[in-house]
GUPAVO-768276 format. One record per atom (N, C-alpha, C): atom name; x, y, z. Coordinates in steps of 0.02 Angstrom, whole numbers, plus 50000, padded with zeros to 5 digits. Layout:
BEGIN
   site      px      py      pz
     CA       X       Y       Z
...
//
This chain:
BEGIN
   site      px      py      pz
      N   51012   58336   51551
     CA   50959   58290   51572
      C   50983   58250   51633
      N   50950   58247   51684
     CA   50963   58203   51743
      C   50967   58117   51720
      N   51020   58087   51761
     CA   51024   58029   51733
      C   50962   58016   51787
      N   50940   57956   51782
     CA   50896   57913   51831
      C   50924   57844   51860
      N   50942   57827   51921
     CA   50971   57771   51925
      C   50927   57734   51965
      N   50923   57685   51964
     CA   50866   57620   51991
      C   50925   57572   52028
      N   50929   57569   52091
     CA   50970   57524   52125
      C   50916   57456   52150
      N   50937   57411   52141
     CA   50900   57322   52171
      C   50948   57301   52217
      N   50939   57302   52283
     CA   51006   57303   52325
      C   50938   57273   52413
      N   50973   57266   52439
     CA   50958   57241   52506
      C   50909   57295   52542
      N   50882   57282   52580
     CA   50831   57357   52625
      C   50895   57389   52638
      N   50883   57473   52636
     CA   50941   57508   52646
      C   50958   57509   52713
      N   50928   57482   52749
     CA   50907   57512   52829
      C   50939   57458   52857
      N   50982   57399   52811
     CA   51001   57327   52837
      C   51078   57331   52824
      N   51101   57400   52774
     CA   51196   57411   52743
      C   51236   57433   52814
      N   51295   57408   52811
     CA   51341   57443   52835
      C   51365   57511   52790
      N   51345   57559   52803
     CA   51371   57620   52772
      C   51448   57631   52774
      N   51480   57600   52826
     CA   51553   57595   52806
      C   51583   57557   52756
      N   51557   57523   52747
     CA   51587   57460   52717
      C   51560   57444   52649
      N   51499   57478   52641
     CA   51446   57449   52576
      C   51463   57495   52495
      N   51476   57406   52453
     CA   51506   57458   52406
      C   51450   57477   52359
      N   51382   57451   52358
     CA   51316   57474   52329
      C   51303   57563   52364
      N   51315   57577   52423
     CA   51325   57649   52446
      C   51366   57703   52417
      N   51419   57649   52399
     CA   51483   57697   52357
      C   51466   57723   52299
      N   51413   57677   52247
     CA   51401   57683   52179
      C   51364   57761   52189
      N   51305   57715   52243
     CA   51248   57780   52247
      C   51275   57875   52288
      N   51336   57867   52336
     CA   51350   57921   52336
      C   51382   57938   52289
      N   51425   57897   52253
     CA   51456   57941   52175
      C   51403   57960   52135
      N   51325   57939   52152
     CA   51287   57968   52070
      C   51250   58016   52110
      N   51236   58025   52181
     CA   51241   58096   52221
      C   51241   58125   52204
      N   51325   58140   52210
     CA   51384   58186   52182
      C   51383   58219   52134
      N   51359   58173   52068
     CA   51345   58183   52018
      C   51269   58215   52019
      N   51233   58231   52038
     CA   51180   58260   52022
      C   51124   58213   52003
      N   51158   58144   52002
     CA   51079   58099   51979
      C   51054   58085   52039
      N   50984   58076   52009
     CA   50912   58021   52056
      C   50902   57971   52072
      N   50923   57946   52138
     CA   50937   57875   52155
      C   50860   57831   52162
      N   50842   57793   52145
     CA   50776   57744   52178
      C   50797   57681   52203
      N   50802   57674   52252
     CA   50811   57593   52304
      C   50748   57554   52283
      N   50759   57499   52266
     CA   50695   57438   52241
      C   50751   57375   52267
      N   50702   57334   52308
     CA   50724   57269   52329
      C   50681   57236   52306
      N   50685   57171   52316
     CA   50681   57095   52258
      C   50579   57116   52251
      N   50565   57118   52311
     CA   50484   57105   52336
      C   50434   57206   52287
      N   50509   57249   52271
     CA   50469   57291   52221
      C   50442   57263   52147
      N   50493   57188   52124
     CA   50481   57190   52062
      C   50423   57156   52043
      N   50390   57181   52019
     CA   50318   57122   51977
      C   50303   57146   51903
      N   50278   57099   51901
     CA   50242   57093   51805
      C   50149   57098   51813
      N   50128   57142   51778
     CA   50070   57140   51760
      C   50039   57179   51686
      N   50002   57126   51668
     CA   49981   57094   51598
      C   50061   57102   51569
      N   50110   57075   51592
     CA   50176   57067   51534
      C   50199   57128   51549
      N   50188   57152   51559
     CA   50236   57223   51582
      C   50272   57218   51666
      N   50345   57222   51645
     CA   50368   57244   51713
      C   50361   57310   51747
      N   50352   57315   51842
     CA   50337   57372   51886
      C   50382   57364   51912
      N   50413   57443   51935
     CA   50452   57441   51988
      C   50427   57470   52026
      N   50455   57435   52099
     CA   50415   57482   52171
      C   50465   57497   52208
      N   50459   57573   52247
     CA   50541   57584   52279
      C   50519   57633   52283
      N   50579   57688   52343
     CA   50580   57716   52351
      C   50639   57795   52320
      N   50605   57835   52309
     CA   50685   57901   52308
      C   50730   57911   52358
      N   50812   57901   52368
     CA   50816   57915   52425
      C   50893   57967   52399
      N   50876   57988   52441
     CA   50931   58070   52475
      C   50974   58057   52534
      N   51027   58043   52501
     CA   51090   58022   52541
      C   51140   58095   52563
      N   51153   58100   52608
     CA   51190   58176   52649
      C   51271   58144   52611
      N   51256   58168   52548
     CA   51350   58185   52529
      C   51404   58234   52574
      N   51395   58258   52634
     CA   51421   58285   52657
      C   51462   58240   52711
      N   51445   58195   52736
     CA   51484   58148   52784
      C   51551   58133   52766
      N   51590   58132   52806
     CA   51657   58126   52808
      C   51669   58047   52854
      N   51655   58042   52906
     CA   51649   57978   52932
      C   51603   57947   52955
      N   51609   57898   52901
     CA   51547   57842   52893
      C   51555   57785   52953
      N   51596   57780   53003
     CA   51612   57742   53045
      C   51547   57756   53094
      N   51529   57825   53117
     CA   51466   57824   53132
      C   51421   57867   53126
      N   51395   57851   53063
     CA   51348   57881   53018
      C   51268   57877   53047
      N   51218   57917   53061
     CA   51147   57900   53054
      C   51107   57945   53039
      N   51072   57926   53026
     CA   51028   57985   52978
      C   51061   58014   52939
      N   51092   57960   52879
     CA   51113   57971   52845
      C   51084   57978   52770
      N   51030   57940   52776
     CA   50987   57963   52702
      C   50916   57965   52726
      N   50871   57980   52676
     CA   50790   58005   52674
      C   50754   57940   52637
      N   50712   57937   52648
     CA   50679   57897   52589
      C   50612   57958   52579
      N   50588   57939   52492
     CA   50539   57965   52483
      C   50483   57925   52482
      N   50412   57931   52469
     CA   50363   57893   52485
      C   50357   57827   52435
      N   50347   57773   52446
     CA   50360   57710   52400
      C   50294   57738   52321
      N   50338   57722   52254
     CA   50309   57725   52220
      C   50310   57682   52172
      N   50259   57661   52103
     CA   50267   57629   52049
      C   50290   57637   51993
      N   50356   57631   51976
     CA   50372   57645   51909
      C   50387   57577   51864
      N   50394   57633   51788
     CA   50398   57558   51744
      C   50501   57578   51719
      N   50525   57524   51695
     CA   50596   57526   51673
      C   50580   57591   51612
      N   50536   57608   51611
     CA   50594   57662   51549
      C   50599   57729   51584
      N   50556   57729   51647
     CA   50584   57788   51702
      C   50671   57783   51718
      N   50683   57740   51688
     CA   50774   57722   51724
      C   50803   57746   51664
      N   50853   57771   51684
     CA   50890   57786   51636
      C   50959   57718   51621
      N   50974   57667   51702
     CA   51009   57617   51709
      C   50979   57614   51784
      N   50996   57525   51751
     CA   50972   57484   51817
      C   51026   57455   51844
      N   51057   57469   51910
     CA   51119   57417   51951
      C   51082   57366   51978
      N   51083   57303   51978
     CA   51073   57239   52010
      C   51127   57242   52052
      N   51134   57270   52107
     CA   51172   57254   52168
      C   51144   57219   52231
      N   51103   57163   52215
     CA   51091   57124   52280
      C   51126   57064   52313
      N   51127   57078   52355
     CA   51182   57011   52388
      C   51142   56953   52389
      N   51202   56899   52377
     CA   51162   56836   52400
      C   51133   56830   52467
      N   51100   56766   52477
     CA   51114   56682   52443
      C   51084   56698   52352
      N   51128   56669   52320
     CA   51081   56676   52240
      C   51027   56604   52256
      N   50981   56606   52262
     CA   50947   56567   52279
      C   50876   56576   52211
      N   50807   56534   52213
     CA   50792   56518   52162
      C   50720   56611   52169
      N   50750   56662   52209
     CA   50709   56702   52226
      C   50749   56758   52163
      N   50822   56729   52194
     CA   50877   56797   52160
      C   50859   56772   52078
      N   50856   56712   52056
     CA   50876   56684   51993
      C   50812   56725   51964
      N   50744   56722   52014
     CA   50678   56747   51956
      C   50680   56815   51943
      N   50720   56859   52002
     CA   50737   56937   51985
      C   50792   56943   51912
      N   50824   56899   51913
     CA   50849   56898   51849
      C   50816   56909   51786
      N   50767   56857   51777
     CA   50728   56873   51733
      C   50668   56934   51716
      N   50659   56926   51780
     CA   50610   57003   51788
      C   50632   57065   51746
      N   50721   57080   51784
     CA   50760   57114   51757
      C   50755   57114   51678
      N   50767   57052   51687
     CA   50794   57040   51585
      C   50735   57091   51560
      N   50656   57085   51575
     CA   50607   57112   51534
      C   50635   57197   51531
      N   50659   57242   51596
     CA   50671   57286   51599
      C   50746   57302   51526
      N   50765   57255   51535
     CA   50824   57268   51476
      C   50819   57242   51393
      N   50732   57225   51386
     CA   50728   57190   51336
      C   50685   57256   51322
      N   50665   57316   51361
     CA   50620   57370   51356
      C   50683   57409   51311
      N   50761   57388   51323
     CA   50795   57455   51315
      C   50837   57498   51366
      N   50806   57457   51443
     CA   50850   57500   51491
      C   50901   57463   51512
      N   50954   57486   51505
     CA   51031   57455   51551
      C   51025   57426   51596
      N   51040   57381   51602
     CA   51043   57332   51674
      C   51114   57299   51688
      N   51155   57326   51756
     CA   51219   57291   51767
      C   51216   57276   51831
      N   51241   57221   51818
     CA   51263   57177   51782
      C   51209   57125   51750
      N   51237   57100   51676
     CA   51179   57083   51629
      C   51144   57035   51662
      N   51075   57014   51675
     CA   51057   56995   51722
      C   51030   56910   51712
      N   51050   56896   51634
     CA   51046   56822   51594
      C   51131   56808   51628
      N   51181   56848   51629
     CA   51269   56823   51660
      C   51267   56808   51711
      N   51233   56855   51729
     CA   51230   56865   51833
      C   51202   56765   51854
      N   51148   56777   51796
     CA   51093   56708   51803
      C   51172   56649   51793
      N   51184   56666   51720
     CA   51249   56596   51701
      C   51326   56610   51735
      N   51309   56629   51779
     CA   51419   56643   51801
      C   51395   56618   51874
      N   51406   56569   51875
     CA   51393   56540   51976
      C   51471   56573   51972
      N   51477   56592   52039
     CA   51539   56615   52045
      C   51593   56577   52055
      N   51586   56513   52085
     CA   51650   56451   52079
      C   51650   56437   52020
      N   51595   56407   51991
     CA   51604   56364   51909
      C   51632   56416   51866
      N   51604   56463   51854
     CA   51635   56515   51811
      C   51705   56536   51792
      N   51749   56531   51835
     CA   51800   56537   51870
      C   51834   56475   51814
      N   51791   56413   51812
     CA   51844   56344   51773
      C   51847   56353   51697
      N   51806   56404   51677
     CA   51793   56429   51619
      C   51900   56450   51593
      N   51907   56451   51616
     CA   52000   56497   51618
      C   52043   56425   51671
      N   52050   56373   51641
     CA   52079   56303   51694
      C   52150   56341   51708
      N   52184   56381   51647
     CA   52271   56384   51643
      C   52258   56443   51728
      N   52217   56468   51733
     CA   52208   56533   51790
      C   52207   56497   51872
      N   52176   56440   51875
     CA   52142   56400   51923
      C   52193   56356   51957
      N   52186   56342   52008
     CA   52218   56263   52026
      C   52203   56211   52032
      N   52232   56163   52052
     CA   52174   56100   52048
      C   52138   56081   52081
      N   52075   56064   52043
     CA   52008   56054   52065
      C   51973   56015   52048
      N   51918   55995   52074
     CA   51842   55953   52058
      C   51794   55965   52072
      N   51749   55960   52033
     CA   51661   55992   52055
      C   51649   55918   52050
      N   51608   55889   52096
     CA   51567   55829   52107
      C   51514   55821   52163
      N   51476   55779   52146
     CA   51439   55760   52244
      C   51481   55682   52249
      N   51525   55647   52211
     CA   51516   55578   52203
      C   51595   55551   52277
      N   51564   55558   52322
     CA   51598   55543   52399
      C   51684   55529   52361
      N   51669   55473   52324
     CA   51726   55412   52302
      C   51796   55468   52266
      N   51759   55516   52214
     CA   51786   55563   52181
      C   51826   55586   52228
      N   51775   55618   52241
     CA   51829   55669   52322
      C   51845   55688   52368
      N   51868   55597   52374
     CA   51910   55561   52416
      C   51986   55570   52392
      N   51953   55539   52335
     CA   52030   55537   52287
      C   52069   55594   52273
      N   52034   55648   52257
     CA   52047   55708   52242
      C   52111   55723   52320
      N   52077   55707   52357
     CA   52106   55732   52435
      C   52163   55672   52433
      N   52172   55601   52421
     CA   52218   55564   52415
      C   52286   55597   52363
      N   52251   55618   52340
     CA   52311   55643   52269
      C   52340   55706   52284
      N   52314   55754   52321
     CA   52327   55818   52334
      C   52351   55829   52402
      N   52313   55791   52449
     CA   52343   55773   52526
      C   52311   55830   52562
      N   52306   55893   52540
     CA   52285   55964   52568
      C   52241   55991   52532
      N   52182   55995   52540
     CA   52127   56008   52494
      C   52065   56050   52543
      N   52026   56092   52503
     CA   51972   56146   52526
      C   51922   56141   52480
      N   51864   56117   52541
     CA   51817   56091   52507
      C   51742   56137   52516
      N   51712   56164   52480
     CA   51673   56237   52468
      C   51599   56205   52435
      N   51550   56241   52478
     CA   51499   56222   52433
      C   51492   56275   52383
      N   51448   56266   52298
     CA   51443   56295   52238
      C   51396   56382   52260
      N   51357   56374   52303
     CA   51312   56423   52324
      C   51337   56457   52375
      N   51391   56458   52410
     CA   51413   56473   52498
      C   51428   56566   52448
      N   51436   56581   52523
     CA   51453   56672   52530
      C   51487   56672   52568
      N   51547   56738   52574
     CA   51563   56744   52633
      C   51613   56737   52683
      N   51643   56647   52640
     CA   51678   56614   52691
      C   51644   56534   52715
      N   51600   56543   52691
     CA   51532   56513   52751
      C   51537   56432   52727
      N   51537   56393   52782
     CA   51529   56334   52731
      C   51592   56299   52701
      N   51658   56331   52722
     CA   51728   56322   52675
      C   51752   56263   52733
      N   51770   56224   52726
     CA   51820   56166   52756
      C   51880   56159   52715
      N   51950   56149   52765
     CA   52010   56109   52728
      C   52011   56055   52782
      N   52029   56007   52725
     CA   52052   55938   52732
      C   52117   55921   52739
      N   52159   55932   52786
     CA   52229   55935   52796
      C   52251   55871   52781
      N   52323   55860   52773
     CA   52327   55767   52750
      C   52324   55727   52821
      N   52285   55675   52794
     CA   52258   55626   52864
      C   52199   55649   52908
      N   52171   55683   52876
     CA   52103   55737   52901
      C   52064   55681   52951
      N   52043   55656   52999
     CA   52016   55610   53028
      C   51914   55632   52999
      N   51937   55720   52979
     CA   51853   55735   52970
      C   51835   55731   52912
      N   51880   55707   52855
     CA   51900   55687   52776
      C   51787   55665   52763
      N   51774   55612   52795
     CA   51734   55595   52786
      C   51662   55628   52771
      N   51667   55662   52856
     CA   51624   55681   52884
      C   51595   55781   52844
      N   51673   55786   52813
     CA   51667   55860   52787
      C   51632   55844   52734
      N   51652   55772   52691
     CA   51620   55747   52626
      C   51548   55744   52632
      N   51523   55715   52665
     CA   51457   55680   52699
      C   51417   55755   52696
      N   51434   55771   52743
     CA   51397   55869   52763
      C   51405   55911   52704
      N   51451   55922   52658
     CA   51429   55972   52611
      C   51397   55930   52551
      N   51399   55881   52542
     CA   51356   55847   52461
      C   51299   55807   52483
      N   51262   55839   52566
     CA   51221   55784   52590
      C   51182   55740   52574
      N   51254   55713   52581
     CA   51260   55631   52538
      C   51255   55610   52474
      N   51280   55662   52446
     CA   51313   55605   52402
      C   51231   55651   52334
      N   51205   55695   52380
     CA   51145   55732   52330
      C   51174   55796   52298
      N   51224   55826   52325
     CA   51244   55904   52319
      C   51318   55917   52276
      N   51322   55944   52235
     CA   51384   55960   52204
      C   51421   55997   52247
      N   51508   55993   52229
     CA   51525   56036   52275
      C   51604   56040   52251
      N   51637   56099   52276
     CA   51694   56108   52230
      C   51746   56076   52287
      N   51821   56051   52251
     CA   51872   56046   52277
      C   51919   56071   52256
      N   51965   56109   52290
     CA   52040   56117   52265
      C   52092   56119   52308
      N   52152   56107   52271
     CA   52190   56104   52310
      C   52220   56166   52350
      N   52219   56144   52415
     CA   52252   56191   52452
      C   52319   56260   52451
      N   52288   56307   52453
     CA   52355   56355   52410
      C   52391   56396   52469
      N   52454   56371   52485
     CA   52482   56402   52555
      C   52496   56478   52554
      N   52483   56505   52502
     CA   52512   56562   52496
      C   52435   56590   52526
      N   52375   56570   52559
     CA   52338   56599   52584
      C   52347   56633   52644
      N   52398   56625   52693
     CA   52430   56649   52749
      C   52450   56736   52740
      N   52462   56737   52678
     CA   52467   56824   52628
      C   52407   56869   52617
      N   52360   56811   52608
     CA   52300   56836   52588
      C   52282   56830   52513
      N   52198   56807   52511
     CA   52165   56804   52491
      C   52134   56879   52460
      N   52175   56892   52410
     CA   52150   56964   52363
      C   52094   56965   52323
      N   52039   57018   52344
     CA   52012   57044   52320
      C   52037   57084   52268
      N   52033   57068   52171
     CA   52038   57116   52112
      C   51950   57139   52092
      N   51951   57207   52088
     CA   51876   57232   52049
      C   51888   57257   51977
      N   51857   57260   51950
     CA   51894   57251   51868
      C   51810   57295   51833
      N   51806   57352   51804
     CA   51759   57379   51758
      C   51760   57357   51699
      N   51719   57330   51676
     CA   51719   57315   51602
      C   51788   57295   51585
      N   51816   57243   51620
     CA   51870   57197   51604
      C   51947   57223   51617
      N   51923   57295   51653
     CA   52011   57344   51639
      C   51996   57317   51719
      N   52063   57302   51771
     CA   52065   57292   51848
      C   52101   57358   51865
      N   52051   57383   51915
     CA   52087   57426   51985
      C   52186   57413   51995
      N   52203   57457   51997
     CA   52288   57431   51996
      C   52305   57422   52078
      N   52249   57420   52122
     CA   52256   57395   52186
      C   52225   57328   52205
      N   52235   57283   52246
     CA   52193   57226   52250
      C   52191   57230   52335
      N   52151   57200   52349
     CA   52127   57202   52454
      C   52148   57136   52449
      N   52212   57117   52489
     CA   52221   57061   52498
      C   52202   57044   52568
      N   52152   56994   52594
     CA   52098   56992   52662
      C   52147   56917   52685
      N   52185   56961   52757
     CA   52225   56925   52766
      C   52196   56854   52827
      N   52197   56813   52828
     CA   52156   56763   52890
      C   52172   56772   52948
      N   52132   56784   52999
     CA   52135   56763   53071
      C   52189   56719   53084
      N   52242   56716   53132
     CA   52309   56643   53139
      C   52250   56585   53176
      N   52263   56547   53146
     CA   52228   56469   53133
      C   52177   56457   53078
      N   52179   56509   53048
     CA   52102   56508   52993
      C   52141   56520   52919
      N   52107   56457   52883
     CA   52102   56473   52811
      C   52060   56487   52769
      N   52022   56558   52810
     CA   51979   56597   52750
      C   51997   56672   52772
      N   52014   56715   52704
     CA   52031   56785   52720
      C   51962   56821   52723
      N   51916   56792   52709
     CA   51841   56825   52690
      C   51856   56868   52744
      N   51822   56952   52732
     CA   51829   56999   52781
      C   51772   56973   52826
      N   51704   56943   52808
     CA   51658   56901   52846
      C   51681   56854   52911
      N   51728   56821   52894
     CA   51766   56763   52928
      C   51804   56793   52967
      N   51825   56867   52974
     CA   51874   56907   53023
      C   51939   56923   52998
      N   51928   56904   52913
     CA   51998   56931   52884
      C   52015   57006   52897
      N   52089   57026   52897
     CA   52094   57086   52877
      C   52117   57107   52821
      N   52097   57168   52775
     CA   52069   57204   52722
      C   52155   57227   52728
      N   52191   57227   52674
     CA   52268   57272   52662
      C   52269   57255   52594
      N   52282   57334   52559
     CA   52263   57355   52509
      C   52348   57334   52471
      N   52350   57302   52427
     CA   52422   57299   52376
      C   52432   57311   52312
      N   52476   57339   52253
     CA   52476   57335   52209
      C   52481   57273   52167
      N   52435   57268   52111
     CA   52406   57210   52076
      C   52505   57184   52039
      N   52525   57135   52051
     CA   52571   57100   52017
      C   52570   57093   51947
      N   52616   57058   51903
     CA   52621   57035   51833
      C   52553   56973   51818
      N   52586   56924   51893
     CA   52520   56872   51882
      C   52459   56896   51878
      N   52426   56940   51904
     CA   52371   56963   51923
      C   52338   56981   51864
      N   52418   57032   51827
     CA   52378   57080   51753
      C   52367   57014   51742
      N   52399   56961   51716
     CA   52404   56895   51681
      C   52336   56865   51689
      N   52299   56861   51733
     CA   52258   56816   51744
      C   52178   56870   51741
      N   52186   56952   51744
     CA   52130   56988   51723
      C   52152   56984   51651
      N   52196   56977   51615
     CA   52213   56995   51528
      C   52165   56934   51511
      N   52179   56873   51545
     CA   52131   56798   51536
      C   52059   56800   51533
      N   52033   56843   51583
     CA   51957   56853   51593
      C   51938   56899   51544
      N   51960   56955   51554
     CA   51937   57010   51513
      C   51876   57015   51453
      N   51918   56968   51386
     CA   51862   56975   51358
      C   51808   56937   51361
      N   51786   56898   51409
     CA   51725   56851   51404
      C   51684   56897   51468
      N   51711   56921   51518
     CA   51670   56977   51549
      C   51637   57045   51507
      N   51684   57033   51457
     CA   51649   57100   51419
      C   51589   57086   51347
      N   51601   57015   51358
     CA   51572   56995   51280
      C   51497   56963   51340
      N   51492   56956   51407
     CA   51434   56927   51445
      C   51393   57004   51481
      N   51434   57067   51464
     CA   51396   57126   51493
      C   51404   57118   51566
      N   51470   57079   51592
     CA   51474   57080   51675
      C   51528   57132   51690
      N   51515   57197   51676
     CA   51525   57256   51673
      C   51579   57284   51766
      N   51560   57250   51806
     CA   51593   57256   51873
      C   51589   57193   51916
      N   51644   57188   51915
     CA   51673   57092   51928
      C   51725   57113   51993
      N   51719   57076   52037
     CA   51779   57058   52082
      C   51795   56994   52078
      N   51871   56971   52062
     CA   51882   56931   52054
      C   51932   56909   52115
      N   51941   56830   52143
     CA   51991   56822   52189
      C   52025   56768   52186
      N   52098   56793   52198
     CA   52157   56773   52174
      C   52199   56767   52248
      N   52216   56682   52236
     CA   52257   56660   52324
      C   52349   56636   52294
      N   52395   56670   52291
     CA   52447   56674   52280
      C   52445   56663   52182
      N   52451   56635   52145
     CA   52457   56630   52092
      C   52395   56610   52062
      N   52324   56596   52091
     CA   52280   56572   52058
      C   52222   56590   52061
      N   52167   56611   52001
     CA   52121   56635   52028
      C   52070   56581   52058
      N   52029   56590   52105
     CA   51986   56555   52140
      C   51915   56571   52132
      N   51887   56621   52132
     CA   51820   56635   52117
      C   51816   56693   52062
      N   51761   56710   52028
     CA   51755   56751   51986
      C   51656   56786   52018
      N   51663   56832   52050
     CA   51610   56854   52081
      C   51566   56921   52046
      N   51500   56888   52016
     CA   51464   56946   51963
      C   51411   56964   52009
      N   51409   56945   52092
     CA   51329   56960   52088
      C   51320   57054   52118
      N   51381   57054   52188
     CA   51369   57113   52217
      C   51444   57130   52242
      N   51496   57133   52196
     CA   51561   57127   52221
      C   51557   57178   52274
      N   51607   57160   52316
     CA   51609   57216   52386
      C   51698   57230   52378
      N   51711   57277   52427
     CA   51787   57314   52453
      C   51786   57368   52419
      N   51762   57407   52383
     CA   51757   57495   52348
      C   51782   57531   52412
      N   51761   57511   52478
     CA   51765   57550   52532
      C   51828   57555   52543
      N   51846   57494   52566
     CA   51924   57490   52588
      C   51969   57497   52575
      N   51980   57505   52479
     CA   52030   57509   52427
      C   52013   57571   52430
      N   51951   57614   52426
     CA   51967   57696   52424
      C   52016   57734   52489
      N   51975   57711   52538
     CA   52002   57703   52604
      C   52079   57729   52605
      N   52101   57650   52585
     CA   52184   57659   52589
      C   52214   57694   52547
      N   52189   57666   52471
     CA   52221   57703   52434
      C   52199   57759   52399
      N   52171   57793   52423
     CA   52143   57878   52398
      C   52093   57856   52331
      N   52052   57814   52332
     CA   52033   57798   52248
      C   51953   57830   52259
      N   51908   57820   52184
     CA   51849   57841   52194
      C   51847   57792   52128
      N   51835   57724   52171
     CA   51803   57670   52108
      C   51736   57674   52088
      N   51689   57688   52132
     CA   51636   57694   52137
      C   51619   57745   52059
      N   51651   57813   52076
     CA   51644   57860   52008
      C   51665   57834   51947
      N   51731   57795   51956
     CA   51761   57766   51887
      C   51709   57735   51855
      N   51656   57690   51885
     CA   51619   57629   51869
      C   51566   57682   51846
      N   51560   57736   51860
     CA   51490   57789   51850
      C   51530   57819   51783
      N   51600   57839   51780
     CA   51607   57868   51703
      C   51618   57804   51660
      N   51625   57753   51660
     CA   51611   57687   51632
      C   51533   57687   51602
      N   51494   57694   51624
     CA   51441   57687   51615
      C   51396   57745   51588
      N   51426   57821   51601
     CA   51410   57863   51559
      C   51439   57886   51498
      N   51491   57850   51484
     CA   51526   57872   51420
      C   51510   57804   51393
      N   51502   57748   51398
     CA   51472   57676   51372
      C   51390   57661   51345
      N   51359   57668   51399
     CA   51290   57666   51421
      C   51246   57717   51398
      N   51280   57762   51415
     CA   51188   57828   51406
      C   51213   57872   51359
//
């Protein structure tokens, strides 16, 4: 029986095909002989209580060897209406902003998985795991930190720590990240701009020097981690490895700390159905815990000969269907 796969992912016509690890899933189920359907946020609707999906079939050329410059690389078929039990599994791979558009696809979803059809990542987790807060869920994993909007807080936070990076709860990317070096003259002004004023929550931690190494990307299936991690090394003067921000991508074997701190997560990713997690880890600590559209499949296959993409597809056929 053909599997059926239902992807919720960005207009296809908007991916980097080099780089996109929602591409990776879908050429591994290619490969495999399954039926891909592309549906973005604006296919999903409800009518009389029943969820629709709208989307297209698309036919991706498994034959490409370099995706560096790829075009006309897939087909679409003519947009149609289906309902979730045409799926055999649903991937929620859309990128942020998680904003209050992404949060209602969540629920949409949920109806599709309350029909019976698979949905990964579970799309009530996707809803409860912000990817900073989530992360404090495991404090012994973390460094030190504060979530607040309250100016006075973290001030202090930055008095006590002297070197501190200050992130808004919603940012992507890189985007949005300030450090507060000790004696920051912009101490204020970074405070002021991300909790505007004193309305917005926002995380702090302390500054971790071992970011000069890089900022590793771990991807982890159903709680087991990849034994490679992409450590995204920063631009010289920059403290963000985000490959966004101009980091560079160098692939390493995962350390003792690393098992240590996926052995920590493990079972609460598996007991929330957040089935494919990238998690990131800046010298000894983890920093974010990311459920919505983890990325680097590309770059870790890349270097290191892998096919995560398939792993996450026999995950899901020996689990799932």
């Amino acid at each position: 029986m053909t599997v059926r796969l239902g992807v919720v992912m960005d207009p296809v016509e908007t991916i980097n095909p080099k780089k996109d690890s929602t591409l990776a899933m879908m050429l591994a189920a290619a490969r495999r002989d399954w039926s891909v359907f592309v549906i973005t946020l604006d296919g999903l609707h409800v009518s009389d209580g029943q969820l629709q999906i709208r989307g297209h079939d698309i036919r991706i050329d498994t034959t490409i060897t370099d995706w560096s410059s790829a075009s006309d690389w897939y087909q679409l078929g003519p947009e149609e209406t289906r309902s979730p039990s045409d799926f055999s599994v649903l991937l929620m791979r859309k990128d942020p902003p998680f904003n209050m558009e992404y949060i209602y696809a969540t629920y949409l979803l949920e109806m599709a998985e309350r029909s019976g059809t698979p949905v990964l990542n579970r799309p009530g987790s996707i809803r409860d795991a912000n990817e900073k807060l989530f992360a404090l869920r495991f404090p012994q994993c973390c460094p030190p930190h504060l979530v607040s909007r309250n100016p006075a807080l973290l001030r202090a936070f930055h008095a006590e720590h002297q070197d501190v990076i200050y992130k808004p709860l919603d940012g992507m990317g890189g985007m949005s990240i300030f450090r507060a070096a000790p004696r920051d003259s912009n101490l204020s002004v970074i405070i002021e701009t991300l909790t505007d004023g004193g309305r917005r929550q926002i995380m702090a931690q302390r500054y971790i020097p071992e970011i000069v190494d890089g900022d590793t990307r771990i991807l982890l299936i159903n709680g087991e981690p990849i034994p490679f991690g992409l450590a995204r090394i920063p631009l010289a003067g920059e403290s963000r490895g985000n490959l966004a921000a101009g980091g560079t991508g160098v692939s390493r074997a995962l350390n003792d700390r690393d098992q240590w701190i996926c052995e920590q997560i493990a079972p609460t990713l598996k007991e929330y159905g957040l089935y494919f997690v990238g998690i990131d880890v800046i010298g000894d600590y983890l920093t974010e815990i990311n459920v919505t559209c983890p990325t680097c499949i590309r770059e870790l296959d890349a270097q290191r000969d892998l096919d995560i993409a398939d792993r996450y597809l026999d995950f899901i056929t020996e689990t799932l269907l």
